[in-house]
Steps between C-alpha positions, in 0.01 A plus 500: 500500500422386145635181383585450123591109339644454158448098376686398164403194348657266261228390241502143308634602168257666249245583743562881615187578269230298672657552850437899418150419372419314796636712778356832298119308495519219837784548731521881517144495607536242737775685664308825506193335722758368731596836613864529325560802272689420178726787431654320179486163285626415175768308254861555532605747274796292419377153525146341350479252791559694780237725707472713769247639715502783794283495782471746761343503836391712842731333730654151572222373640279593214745345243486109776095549545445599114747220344358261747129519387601527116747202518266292707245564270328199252524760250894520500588124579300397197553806328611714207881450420590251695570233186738793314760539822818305492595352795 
């Protein structure tokens, strides 16, 4: 059975721009060679700082065994975004 995640984030004021720019051109890629499909990203249509992205997957255990390769990754620990998030 497919599995489908939605993640909102809450962006440090200002920023929406550059977090677009750099998940369009870094992150989106880096997500793609991990395996995950990205249905959907974007801005909020209502608020500047505030994102979204939509990833689907095979099964359950492709969504644990893709996540856990791209969030282990050197590429995402010291990666694109990371400054922009609030906490």
């Amino acid at each position: 059975m497919k599995a489908v995640e939605f993640l909102l984030y809450t962006l440090k004021p200002g920023t929406g721009k550059e977090f677009h720019r750099i998940m369009t051109a870094e992150s989106a890629p880096l997500h793609r060679s991990a395996g995950m499909d990205i249905v959907s990203f974007g801005l909020s249509a209502h608020d500047d700082d505030a994102y979204y992205l939509i990833r689907a997957y095979d099964s359950l255990s492709h969504l644990e065994s893709s996540q856990a390769s791209f969030y282990n990754s050197e590429a995402w620990r010291f990666g694109p975004g990371r400054p922009l998030l609030t906490e």
